[in-house]
C-alpha positions in Angstrom: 0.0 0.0 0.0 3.2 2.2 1.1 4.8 1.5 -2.4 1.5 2.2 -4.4 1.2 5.4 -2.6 4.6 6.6 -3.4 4.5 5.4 -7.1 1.1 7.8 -7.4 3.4 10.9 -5.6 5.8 10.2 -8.1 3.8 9.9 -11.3 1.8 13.1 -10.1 5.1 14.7 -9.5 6.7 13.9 -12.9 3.4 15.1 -14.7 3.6 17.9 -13.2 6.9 18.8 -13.8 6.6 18.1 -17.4 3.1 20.1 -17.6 5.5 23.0 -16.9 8.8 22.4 -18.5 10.1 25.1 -20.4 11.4 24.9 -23.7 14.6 24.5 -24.5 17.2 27.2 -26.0 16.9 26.5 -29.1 13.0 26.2 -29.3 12.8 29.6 -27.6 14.8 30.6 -30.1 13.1 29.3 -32.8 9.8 30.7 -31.6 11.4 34.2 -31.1 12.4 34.3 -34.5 8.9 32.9 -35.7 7.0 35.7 -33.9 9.6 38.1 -35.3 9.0 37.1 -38.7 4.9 37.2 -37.9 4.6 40.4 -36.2 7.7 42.5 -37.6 10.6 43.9 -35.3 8.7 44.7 -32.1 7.2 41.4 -29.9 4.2 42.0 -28.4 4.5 39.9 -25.3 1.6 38.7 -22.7 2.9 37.4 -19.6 3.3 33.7 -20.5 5.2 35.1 -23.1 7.2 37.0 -20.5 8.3 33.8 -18.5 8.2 31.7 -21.1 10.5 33.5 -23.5 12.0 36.5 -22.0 12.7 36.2 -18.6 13.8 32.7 -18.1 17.1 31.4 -18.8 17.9 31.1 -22.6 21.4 31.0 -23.9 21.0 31.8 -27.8 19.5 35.0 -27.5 18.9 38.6 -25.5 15.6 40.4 -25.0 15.3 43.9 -24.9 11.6 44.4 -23.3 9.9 47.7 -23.3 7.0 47.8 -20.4 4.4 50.7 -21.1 0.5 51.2 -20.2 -0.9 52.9 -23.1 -4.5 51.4 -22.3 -7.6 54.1 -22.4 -7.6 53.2 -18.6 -4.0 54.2 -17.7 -3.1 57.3 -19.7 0.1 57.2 -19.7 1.3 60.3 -21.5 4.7 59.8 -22.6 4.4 56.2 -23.1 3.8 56.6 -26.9 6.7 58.9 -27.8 9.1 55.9 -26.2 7.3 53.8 -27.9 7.6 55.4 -31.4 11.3 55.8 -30.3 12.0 51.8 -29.1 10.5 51.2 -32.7 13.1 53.2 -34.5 15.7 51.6 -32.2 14.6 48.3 -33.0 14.0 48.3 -36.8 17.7 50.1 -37.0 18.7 47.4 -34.7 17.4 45.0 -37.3 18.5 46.5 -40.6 22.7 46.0 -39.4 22.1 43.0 -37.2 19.2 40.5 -38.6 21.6 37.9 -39.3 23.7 37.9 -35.8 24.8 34.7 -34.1 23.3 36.1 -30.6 20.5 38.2 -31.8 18.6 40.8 -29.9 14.8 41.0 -29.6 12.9 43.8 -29.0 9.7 42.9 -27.3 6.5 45.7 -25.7 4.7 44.9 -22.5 1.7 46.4 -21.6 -0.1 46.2 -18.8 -3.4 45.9 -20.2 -2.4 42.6 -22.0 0.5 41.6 -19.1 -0.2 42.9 -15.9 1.6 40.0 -14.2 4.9 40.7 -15.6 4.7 43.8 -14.1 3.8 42.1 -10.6 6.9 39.9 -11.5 8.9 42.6 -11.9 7.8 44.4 -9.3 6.9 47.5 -11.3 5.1 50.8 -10.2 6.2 53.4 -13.0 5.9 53.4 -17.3 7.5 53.3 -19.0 10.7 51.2 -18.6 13.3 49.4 -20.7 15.2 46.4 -19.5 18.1 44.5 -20.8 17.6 40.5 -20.3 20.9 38.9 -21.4 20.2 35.0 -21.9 21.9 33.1 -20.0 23.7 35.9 -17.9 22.3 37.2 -14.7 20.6 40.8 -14.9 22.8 43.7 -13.4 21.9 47.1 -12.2 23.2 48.6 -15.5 20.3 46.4 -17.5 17.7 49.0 -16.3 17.5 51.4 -18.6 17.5 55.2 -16.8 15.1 56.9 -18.8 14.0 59.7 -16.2 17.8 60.9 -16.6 18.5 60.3 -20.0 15.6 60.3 -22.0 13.1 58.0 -24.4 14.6 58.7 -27.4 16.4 56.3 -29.6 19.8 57.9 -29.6 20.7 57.5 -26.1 18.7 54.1 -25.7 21.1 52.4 -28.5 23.8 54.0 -26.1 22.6 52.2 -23.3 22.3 49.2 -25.3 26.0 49.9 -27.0 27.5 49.9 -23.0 25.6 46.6 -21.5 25.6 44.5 -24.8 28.9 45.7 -27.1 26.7 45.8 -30.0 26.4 49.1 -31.7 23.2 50.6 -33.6 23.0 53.0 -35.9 20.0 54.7 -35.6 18.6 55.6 -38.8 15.4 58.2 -38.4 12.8 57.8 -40.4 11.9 60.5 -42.9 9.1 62.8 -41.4 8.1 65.0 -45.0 5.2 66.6 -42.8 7.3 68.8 -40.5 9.2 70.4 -43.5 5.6 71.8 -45.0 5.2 74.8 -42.8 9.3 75.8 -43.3 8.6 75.8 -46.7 5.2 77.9 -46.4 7.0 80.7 -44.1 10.4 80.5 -46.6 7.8 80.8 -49.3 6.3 83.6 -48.0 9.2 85.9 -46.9 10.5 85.3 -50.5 7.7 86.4 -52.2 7.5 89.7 -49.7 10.9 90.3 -50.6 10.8 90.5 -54.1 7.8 92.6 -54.1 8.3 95.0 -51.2 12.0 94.9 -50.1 11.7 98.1 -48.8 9.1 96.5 -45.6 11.7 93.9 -45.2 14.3 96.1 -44.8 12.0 98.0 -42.0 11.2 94.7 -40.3 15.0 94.0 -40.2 15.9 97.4 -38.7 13.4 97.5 -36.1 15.3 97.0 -32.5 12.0 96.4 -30.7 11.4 93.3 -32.6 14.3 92.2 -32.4 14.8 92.9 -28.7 11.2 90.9 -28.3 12.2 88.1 -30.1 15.5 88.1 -27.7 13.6 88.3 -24.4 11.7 85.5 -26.0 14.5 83.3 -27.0 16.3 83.8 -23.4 12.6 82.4 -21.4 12.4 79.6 -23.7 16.2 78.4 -22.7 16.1 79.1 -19.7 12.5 77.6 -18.6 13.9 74.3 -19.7 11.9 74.2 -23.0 14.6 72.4 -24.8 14.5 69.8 -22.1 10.7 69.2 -23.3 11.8 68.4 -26.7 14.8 66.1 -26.0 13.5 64.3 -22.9 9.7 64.8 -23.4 8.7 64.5 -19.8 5.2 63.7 -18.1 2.9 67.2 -18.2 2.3 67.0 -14.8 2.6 64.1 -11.7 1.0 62.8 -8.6 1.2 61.9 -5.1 -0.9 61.0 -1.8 -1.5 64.8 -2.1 -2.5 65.0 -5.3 -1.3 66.3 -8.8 2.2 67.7 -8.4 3.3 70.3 -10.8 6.4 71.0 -9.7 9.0 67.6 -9.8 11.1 67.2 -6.8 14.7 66.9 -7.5 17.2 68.3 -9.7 17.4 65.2 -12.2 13.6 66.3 -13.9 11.0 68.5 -14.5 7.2 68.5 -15.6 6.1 70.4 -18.8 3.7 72.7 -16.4 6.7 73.1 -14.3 8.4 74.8 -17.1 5.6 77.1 -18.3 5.3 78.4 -14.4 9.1 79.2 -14.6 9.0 81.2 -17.9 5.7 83.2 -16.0 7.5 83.6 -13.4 11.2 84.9 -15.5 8.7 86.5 -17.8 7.3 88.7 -14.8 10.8 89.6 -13.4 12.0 91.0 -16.7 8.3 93.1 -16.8 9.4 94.1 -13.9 12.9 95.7 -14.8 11.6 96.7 -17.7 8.8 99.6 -16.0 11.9 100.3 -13.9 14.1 101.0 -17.2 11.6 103.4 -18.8 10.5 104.8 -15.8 13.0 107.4 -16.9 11.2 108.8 -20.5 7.6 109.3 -18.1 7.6 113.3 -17.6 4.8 113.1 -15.1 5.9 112.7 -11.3 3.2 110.2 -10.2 2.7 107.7 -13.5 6.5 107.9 -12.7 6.5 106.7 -9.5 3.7 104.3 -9.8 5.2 101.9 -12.4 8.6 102.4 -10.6 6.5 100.8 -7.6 5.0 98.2 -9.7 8.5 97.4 -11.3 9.7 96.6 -8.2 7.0 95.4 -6.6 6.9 92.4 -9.5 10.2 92.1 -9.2 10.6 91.2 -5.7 7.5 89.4 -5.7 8.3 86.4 -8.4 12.0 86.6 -7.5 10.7 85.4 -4.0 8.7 82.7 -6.3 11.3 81.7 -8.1 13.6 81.0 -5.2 10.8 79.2 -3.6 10.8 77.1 -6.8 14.6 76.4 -7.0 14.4 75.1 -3.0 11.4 72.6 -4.4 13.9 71.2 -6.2 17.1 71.6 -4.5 16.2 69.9 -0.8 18.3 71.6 2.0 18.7 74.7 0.0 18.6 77.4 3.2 17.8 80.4 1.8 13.9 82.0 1.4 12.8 85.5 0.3 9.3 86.4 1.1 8.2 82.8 1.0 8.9 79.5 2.4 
């Protein structure tokens, strides 16, 4: 009776053990290659997918795997720029390398069709890149650091250069709708030109213009504008409190963030500005009233924007007019 009982623990045991045997190396990379070929250079992975394929120990191939939530439910705002920019990474990945010995996949996870390899991973934040090299263990390096560096393809095949010594050449694809409106405006000012050069000449010696255009260029550059376009943050974020517009730390910002900054610069250069001309106002009071209002805006969103700058710089000592 002992022995029967021990042959049924055994049988059950082996049938279980093959009801979840993983498939070998060169079956996984087999089927890799198959889904490749099905569903072009990007894998859309579910979670048995995930363990099956990706995370589990294969020695033939490597995975890069993209996790996003771009479900109606989730909203995740910059999830389909890296997206757009992991498909130009991976489709330049595959145009130099589609015949390597040790290829590279390139696979999406969303949460709406995988929500368990995110509990597997243990995953709170979209989106996120990580590097699964085969047979190797996964290092700290293998996480891609997209808050600090950005979603774009350039410094992802970087990344991918450092952890996996294989290069890509990113080749952009050719966008022929942004050059329509350059083309319009260039269109435009040539045809003025050859009619009425002499409005041309007017709009090119006129210092107020050009001293707007100047004041405008400075707040763009220095509200962090240009960091919207290379790193394209989130618009705004949350916390237990509630939407956050204004990102702690010094390693990010939100687009609203930026937009309050150039307000605020925009306000202290108002400001300076009433002081300037105060001088060419003949009458004593308008005189001394936008003085007062210079100064007034001045010292007001200075002590803004210093209340700003200690949001992001934590231990920063130093208040004016506000904590």
């Amino acid at each position: 009776m002992r022995l029967t009982s021990i042959a049924a623990v055994c049988t059950l045991f082996a049938a279980l053990m093959k009801c979840q045997k993983l498939p070998s190396s060169k079956e996984s990379l087999d089927s890799m290659m198959k889904l490749r070929s099905q569903q072009g250079h990007i894998i859309r992975a579910n979670s048995d997918m995930f363990k099956k394929y990706i995370k589990t120990k294969h020695s033939k191939y490597s995975v890069v795997a993209m996790f996003t939530a771009m479900g109606p439910r989730t909203k995740c705002e910059i999830c389909p720029h890296a997206r757009r920019e992991f498909d130009i990474l991976a489709s330049s990945y595959l145009k130099a390398h589609a015949d390597a010995d040790h290829p590279i996949f390139f696979a999406v996870i969303d949460y709406s069709e995988a929500s368990e390899a995110f509990h597997i991973m243990k995953l709170n934040h979209v989106p996120g890149v990580y590097y699964f090299p085969g047979g190797k263990k996964r290092l700290k390096s293998h996480t891609y650091a997209g808050m600090r560096s950005g979603y774009n393809a350039v410094p992802m095949a970087r990344w991918l250069a450092e952890i996996s010594d294989v290069k890509v050449k990113i080749i952009m694809p050719v966008d022929l709708s942004k050059l329509i409106m350059p083309t319009i405006v260039a269109t435009i000012i040539g045809i003025i030109t050859y009619l009425r050069p002499d409005i041309v000449m007017k709009v090119l010696g006129n210092k107020v213009l050009w001293g707007f255009l100047l004041m405008i260029s400075v707040l763009v550059f220095t509200s962090g504008q240009m960091w919207n376009i290379i790193r394209k943050p989130a618009e705004a974020g949350r916390d237990a409190n509630g939407v956050k517009y204004i990102q702690g730390g010094r390693g990010g910002q939100y687009i609203i963030e930026t937009y309050i900054v150039m307000a605020v610069n925009m306000a202290i250069a108002a400001g300076f500005i009433l002081m300037n001309e105060v001088q060419s106002v003949k009458k004593g009071v308008i005189k001394k009233a936008l003085g007062g209002i210079g100064l007034l805006m001045v010292t007001i969103f200075f002590g803004l924007l210093i209340s700003i700058f200690k949001m992001k710089s934590h231990g920063y000592p130093y208040s004016f007019l506000f904590l």
